[in-house]
N, CA, C and O atoms as a Tinker XYZ file with bonds, in Angstrom:
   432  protein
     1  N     11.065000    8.490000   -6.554000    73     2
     2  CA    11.535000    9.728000   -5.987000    64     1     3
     3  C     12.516000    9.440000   -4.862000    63     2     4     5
     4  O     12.400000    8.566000   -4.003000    81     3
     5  N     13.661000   10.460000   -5.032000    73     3     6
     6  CA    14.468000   10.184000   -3.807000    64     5     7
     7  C     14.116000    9.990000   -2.266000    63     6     8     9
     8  O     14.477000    9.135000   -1.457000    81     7
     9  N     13.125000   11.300000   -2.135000    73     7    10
    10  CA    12.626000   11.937000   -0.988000    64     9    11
    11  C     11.182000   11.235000   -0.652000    63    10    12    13
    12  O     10.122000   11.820000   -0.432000    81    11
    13  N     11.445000    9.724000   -0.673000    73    11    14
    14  CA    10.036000    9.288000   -0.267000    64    13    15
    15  C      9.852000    7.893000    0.408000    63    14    16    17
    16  O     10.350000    6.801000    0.133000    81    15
    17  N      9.043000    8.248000    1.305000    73    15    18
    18  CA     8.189000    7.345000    2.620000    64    17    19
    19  C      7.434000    5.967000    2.070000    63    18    20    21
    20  O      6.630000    6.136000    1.153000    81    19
    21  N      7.626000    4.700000    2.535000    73    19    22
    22  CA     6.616000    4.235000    2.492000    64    21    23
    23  C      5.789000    3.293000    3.535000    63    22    24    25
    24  O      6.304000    2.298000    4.046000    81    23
    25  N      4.571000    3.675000    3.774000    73    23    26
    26  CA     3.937000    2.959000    4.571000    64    25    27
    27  C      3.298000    1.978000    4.404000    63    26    28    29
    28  O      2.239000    2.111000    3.791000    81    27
    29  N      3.709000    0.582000    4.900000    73    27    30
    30  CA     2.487000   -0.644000    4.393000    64    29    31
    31  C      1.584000   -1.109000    5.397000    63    30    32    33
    32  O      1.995000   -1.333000    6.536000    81    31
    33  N      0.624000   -1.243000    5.139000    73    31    34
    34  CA    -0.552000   -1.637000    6.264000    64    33    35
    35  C     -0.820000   -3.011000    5.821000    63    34    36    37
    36  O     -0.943000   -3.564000    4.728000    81    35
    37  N     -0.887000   -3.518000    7.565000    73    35    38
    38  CA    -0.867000   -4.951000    6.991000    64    37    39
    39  C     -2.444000   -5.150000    7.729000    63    38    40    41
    40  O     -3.215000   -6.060000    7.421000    81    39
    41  N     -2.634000   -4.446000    8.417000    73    39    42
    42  CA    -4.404000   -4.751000    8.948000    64    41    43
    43  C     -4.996000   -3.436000    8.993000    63    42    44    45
    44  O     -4.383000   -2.396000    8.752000    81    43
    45  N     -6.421000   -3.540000    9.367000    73    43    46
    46  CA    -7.144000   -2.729000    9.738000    64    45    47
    47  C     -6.792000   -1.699000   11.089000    63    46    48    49
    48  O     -6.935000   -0.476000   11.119000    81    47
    49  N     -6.340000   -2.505000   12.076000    73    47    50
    50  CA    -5.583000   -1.439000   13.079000    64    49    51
    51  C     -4.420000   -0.463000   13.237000    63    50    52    53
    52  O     -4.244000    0.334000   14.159000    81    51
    53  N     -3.882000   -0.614000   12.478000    73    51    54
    54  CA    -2.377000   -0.065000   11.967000    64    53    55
    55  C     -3.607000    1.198000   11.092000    63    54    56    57
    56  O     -2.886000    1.996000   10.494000    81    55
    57  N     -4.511000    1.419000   10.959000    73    55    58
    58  CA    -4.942000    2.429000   10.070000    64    57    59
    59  C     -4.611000    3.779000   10.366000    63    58    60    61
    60  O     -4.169000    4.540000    9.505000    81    59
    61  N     -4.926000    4.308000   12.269000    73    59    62
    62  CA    -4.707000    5.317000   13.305000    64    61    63
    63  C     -2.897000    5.805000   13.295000    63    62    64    65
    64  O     -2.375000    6.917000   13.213000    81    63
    65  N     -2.293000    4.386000   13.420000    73    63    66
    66  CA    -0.498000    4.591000   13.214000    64    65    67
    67  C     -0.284000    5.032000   11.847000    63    66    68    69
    68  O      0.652000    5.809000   11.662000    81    67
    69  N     -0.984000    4.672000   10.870000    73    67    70
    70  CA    -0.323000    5.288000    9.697000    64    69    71
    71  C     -0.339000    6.456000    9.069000    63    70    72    73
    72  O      0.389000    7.159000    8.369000    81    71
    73  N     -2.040000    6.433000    9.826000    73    71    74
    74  CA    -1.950000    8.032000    9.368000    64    73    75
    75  C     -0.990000    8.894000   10.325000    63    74    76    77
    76  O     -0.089000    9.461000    9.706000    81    75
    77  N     -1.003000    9.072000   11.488000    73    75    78
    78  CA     0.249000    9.533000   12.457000    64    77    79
    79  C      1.610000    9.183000   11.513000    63    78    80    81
    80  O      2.079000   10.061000   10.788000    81    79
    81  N      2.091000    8.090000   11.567000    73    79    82
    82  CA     3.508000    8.178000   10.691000    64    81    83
    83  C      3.518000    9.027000    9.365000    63    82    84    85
    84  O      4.486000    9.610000    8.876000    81    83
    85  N      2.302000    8.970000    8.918000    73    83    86
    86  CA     2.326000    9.877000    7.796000    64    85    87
    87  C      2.474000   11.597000    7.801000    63    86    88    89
    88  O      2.849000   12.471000    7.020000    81    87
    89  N      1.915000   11.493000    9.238000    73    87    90
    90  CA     1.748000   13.149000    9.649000    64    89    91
    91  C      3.613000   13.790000    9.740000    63    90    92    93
    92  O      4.260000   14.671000    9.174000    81    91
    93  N      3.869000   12.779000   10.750000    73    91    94
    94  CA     5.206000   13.034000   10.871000    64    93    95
    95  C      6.149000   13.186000    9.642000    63    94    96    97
    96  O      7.019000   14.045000    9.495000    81    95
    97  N      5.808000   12.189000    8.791000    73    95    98
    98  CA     6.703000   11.961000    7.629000    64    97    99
    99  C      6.619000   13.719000    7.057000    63    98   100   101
   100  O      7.686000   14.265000    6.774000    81    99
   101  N      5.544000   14.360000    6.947000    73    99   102
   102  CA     5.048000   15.318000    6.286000    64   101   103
   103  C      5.462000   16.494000    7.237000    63   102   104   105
   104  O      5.552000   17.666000    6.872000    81   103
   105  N      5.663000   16.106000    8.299000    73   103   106
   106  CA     5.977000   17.484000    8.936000    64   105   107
   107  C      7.416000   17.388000    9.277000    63   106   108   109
   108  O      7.958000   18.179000   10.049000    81   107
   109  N      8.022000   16.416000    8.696000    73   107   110
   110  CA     9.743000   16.422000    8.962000    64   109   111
   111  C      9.998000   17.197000    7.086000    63   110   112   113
   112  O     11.166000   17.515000    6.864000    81   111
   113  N      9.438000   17.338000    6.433000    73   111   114
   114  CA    10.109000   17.577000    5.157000    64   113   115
   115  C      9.693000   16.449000    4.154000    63   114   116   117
   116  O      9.911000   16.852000    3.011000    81   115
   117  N      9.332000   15.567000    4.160000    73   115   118
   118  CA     8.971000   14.544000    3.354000    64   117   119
   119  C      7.994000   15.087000    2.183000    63   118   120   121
   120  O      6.845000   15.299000    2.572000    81   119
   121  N      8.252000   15.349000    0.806000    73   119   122
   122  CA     7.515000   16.110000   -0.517000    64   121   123
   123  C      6.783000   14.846000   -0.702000    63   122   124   125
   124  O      5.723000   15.114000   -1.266000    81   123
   125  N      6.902000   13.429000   -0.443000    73   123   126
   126  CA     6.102000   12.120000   -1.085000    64   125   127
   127  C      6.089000   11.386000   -0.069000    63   126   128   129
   128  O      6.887000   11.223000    0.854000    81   127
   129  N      4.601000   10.734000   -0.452000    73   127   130
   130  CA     4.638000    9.761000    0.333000    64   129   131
   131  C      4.191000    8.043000   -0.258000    63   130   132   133
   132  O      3.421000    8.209000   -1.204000    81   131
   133  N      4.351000    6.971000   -0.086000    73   131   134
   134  CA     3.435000    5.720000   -0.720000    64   133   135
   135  C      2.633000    4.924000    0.672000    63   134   136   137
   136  O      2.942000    4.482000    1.778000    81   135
   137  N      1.610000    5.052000   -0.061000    73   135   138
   138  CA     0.686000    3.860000    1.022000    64   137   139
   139  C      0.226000    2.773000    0.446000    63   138   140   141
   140  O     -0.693000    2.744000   -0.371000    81   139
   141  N      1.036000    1.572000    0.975000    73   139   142
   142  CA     0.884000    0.214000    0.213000    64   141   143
   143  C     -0.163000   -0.579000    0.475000    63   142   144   145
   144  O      0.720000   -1.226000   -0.086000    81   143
   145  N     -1.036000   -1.161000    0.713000    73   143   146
   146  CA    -2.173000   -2.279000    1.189000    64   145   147
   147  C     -2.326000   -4.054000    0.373000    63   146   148   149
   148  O     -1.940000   -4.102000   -0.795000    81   147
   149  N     -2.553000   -4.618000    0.640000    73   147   150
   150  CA    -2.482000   -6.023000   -0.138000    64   149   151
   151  C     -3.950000   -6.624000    0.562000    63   150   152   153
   152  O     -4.328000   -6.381000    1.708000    81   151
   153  N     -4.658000   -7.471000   -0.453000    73   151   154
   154  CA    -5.971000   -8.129000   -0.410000    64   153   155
   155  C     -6.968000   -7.097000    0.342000    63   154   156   157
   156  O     -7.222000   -6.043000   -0.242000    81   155
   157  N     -7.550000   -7.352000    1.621000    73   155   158
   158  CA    -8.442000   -6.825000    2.138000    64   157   159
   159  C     -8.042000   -5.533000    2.843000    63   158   160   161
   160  O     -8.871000   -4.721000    3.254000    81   159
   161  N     -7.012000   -5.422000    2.932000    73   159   162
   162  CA    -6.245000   -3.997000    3.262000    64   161   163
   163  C     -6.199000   -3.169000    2.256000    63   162   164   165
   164  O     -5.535000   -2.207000    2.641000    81   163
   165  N     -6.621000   -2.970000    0.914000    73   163   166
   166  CA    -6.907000   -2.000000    0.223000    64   165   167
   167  C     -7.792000   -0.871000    0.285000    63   166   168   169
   168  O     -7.596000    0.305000   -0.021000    81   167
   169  N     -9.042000   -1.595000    0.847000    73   167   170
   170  CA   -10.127000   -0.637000    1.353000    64   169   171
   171  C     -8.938000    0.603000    2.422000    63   170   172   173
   172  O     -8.679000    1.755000    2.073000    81   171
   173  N     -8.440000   -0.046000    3.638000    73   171   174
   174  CA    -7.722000    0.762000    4.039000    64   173   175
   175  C     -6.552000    1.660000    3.613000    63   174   176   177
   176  O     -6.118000    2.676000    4.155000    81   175
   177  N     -6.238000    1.155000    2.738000    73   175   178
   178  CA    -5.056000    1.877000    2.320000    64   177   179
   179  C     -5.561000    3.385000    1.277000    63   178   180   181
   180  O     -4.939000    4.414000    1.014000    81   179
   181  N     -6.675000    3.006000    0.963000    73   179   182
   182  CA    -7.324000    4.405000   -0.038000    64   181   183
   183  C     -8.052000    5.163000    0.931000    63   182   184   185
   184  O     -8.240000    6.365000    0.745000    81   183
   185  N     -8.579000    4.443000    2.182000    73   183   186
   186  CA    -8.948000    5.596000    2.960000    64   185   187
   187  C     -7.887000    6.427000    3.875000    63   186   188   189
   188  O     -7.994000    7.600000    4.231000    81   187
   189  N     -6.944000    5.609000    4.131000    73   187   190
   190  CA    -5.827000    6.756000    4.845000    64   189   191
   191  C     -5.443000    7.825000    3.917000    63   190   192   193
   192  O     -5.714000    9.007000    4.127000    81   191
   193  N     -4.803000    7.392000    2.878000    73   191   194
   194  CA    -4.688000    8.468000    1.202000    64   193   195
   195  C     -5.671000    9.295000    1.149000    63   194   196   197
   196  O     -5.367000   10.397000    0.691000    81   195
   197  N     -7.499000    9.051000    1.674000    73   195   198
   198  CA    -8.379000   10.067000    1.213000    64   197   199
   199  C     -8.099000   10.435000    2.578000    63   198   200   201
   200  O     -7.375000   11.367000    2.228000    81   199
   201  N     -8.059000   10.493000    3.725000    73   199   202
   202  CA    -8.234000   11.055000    4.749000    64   201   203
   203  C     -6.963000   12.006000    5.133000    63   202   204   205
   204  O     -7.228000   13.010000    5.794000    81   203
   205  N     -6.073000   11.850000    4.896000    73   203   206
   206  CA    -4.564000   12.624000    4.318000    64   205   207
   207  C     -5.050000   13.994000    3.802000    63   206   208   209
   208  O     -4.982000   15.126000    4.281000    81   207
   209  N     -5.767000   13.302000    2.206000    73   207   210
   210  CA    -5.652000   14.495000    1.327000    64   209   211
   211  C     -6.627000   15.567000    1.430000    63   210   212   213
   212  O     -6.407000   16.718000    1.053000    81   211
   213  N     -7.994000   15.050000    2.089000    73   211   214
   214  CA    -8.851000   15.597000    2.267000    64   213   215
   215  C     -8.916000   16.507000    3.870000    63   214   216   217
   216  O     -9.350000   17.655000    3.965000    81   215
   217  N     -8.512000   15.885000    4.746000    73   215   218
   218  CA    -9.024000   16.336000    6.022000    64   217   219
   219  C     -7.562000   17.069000    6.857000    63   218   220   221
   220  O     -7.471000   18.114000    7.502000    81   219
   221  N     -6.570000   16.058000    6.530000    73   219   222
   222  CA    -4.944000   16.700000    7.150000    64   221   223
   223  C     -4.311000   17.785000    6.566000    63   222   224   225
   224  O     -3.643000   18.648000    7.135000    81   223
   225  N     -4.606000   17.665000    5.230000    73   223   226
   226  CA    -3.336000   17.899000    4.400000    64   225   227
   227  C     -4.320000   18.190000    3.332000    63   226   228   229
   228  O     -4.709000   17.408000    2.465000    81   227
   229  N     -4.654000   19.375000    3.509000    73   227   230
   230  CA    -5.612000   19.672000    2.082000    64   229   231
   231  C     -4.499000   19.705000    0.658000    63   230   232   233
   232  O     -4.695000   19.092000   -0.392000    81   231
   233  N     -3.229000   20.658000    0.992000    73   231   234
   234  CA    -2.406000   20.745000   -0.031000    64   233   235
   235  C     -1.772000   19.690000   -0.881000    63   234   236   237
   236  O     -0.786000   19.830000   -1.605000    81   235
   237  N     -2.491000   18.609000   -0.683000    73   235   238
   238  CA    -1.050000   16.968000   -0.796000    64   237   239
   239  C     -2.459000   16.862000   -2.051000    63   238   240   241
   240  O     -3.470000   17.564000   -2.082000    81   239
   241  N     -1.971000   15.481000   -3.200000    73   239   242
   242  CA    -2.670000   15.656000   -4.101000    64   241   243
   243  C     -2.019000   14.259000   -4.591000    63   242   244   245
   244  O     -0.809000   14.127000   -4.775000    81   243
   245  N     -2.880000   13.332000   -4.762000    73   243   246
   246  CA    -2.857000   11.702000   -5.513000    64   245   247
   247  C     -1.724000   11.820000   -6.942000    63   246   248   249
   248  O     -2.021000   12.027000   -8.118000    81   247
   249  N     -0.183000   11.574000   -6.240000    73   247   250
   250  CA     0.475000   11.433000   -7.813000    64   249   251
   251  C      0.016000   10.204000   -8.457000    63   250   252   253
   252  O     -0.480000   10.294000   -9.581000    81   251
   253  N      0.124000    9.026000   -7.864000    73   251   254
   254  CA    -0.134000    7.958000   -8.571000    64   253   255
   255  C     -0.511000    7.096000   -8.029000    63   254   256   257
   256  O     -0.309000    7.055000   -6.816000    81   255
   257  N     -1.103000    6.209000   -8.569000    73   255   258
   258  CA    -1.929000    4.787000   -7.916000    64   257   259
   259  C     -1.433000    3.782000   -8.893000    63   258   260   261
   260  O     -1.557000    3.854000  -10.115000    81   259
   261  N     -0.813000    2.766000   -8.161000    73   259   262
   262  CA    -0.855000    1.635000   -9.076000    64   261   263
   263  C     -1.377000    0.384000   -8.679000    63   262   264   265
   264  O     -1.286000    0.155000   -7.473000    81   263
   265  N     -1.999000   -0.645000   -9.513000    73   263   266
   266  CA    -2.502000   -1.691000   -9.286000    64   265   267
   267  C     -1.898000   -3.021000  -10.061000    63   266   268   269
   268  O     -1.419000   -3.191000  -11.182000    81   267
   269  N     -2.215000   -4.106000   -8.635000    73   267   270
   270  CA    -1.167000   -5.122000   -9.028000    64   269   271
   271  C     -1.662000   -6.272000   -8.584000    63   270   272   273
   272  O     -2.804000   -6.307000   -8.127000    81   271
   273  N     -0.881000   -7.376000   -8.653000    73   271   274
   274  CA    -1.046000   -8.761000   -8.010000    64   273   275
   275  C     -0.128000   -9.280000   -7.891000    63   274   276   277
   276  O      0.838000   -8.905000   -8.556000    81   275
   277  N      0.000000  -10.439000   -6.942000    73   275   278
   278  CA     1.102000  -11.294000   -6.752000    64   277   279
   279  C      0.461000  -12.543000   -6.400000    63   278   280   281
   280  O     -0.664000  -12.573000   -5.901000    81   279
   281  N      1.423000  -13.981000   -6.745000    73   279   282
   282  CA     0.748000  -14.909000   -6.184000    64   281   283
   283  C      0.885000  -15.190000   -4.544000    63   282   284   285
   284  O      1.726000  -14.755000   -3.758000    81   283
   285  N     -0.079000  -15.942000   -4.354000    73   283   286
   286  CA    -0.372000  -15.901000   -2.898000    64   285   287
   287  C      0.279000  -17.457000   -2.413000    63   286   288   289
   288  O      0.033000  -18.465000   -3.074000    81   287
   289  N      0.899000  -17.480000   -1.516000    73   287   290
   290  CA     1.512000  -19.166000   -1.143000    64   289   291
   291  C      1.189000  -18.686000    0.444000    63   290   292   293
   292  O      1.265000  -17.640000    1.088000    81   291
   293  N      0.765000  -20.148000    0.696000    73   291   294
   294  CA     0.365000  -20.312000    2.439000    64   293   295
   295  C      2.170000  -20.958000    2.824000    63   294   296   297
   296  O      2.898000  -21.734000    2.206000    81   295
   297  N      2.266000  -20.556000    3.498000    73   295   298
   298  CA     3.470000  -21.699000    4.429000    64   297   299
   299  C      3.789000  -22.844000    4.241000    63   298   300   301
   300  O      4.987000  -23.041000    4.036000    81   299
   301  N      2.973000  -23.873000    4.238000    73   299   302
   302  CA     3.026000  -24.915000    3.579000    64   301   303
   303  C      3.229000  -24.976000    2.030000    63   302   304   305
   304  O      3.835000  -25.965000    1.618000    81   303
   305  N      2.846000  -24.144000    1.206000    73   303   306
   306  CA     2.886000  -24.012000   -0.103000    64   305   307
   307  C      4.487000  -23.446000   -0.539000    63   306   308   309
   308  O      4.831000  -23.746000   -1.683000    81   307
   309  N      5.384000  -22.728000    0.213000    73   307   310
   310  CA     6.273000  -21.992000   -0.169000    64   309   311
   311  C      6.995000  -22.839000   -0.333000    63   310   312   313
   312  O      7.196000  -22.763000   -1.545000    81   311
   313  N      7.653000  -23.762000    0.083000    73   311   314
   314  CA     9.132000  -24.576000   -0.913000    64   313   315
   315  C      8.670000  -25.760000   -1.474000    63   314   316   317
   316  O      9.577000  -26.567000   -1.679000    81   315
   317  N      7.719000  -26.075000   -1.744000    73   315   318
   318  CA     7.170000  -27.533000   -2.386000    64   317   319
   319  C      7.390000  -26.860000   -3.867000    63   318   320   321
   320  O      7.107000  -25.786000   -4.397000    81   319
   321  N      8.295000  -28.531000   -4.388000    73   319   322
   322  CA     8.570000  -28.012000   -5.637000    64   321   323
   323  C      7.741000  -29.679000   -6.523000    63   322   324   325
   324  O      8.064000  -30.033000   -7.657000    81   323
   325  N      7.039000  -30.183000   -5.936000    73   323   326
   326  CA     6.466000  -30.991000   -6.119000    64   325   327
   327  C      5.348000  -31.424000   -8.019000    63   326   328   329
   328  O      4.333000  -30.783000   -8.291000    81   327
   329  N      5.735000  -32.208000   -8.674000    73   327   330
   330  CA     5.186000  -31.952000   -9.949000    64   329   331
   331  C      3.731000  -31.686000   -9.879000    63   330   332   333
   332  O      3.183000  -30.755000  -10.469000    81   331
   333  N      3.053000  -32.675000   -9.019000    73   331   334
   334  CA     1.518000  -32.761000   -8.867000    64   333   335
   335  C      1.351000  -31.705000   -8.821000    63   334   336   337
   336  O      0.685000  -31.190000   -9.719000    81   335
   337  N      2.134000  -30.507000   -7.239000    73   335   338
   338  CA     1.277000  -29.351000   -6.744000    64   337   339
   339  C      1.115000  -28.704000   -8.140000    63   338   340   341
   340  O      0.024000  -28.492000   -8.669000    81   339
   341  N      2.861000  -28.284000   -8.919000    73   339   342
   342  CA     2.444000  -27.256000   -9.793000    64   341   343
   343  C      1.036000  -27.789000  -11.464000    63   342   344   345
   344  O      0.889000  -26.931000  -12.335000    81   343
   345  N      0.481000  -28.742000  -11.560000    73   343   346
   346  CA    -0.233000  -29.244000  -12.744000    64   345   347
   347  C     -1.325000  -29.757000  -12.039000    63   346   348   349
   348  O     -2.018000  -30.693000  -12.439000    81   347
   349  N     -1.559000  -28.855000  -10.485000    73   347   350
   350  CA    -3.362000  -29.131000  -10.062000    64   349   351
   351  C     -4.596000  -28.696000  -10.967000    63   350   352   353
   352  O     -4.687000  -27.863000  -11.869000    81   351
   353  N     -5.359000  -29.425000  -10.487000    73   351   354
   354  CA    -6.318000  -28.087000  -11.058000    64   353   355
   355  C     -6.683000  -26.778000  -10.267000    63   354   356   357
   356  O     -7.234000  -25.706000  -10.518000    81   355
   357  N     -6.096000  -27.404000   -9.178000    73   355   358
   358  CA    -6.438000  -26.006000   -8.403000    64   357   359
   359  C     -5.169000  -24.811000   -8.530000    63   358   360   361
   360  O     -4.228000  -24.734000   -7.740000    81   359
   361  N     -5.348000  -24.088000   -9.486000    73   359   362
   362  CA    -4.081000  -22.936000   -9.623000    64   361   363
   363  C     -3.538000  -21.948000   -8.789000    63   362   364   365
   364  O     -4.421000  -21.303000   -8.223000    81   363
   365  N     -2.597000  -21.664000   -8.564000    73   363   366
   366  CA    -2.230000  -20.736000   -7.675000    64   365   367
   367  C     -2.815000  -19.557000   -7.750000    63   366   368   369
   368  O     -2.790000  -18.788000   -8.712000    81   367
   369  N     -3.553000  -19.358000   -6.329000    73   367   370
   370  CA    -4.546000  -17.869000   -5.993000    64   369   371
   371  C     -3.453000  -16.933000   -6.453000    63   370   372   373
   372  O     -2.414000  -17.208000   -7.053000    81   371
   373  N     -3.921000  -15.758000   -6.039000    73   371   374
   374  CA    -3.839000  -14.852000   -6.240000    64   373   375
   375  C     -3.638000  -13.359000   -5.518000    63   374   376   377
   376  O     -4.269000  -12.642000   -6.294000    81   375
   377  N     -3.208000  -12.640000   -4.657000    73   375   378
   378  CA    -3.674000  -11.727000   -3.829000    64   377   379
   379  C     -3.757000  -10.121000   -4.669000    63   378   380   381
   380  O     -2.997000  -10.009000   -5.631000    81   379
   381  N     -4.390000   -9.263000   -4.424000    73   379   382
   382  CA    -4.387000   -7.885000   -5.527000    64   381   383
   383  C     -3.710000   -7.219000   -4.466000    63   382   384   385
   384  O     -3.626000   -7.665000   -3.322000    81   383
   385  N     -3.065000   -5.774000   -5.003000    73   383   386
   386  CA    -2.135000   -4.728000   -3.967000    64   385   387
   387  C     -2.402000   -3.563000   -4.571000    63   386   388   389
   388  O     -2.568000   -3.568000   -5.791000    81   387
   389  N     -2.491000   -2.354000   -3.833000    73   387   390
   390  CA    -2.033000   -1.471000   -4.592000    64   389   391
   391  C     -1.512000   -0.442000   -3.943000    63   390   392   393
   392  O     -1.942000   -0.286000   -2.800000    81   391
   393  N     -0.412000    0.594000   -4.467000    73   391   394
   394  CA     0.737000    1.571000   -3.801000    64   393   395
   395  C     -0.097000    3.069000   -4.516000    63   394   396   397
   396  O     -0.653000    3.206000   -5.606000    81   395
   397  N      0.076000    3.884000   -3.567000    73   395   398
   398  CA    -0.917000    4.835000   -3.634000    64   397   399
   399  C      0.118000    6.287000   -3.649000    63   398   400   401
   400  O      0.047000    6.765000   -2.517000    81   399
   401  N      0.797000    6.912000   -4.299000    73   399   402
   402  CA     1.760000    8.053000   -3.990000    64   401   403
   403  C      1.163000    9.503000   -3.641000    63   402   404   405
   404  O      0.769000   10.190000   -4.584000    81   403
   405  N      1.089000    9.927000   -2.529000    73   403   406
   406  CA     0.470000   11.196000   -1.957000    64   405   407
   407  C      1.877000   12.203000   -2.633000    63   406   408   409
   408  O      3.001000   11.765000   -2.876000    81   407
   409  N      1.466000   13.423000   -2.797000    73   407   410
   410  CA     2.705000   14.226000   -2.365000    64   409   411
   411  C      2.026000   15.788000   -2.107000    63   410   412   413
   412  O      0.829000   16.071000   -2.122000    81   411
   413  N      3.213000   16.720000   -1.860000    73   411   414
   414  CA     2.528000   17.964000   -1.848000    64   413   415
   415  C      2.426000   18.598000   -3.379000    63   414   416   417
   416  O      3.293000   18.338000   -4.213000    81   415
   417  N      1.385000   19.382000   -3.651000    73   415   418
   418  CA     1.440000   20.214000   -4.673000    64   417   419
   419  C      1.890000   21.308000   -5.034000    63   418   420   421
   420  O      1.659000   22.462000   -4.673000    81   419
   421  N      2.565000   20.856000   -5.790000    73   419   422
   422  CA     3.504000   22.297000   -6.556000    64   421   423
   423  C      2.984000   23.256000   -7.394000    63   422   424   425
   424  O      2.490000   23.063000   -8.505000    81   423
   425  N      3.138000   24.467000   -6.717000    73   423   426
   426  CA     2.811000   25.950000   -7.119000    64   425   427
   427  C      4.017000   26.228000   -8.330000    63   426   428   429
   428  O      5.225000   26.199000   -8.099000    81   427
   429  N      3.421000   26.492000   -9.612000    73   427   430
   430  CA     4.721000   27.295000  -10.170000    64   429   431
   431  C      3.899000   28.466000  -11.183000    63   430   432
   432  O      4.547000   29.300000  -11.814000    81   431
């Protein structure tokens, strides 16, 4: 969508700011919104989305949720192009994400 926000939470404290940025987003004109989270920030990211839809913003309504993964590299892991690393047995983790699209609901 043209007309759309997105917020990523990268911890548990950013939970209070996002919902606020979200408020704003919604009270400037914003019809959509996405709330992104990755690994243990998911829990958070579906409760700002339920706490949005339920308690702020009764009218707003879950367009879409999607679920995903990406691989995970530590710092040390990011430019090693090394044969061993890639044919360990230990395989490259993993982290899960998922983007959550709020918007308002349309009356027709």
């Amino acid at each position: 969508m043209v007309n759309e926000t997105t917020i990523i939470i990268r911890n548990r404290n950013e939970k209070d700011k996002s919902i606020k940025d979200a408020i704003f987003a919604f009270s400037g004109g914003k019809k959509s919104l996405k709330i992104k989270g990755e690994g243990d920030e998911i829990s958070t990211a579906v409760e700002v989305a339920e706490i949005l839809k339920s308690r702020m913003y009764p009218r707003l309504e879950i367009a879409n949720v999607s679920l995903g993964s990406r691989p995970y590299f530590t710092n040390k892991q990011r430019g090693r192009n090394n044969r061993n690393f890639r044919n360990s047995k230990n395989k490259i983790d993993i982290v899960s994400n998922i983007a959550i699209t709020i918007q308002t609901k349309s009356y027709s």
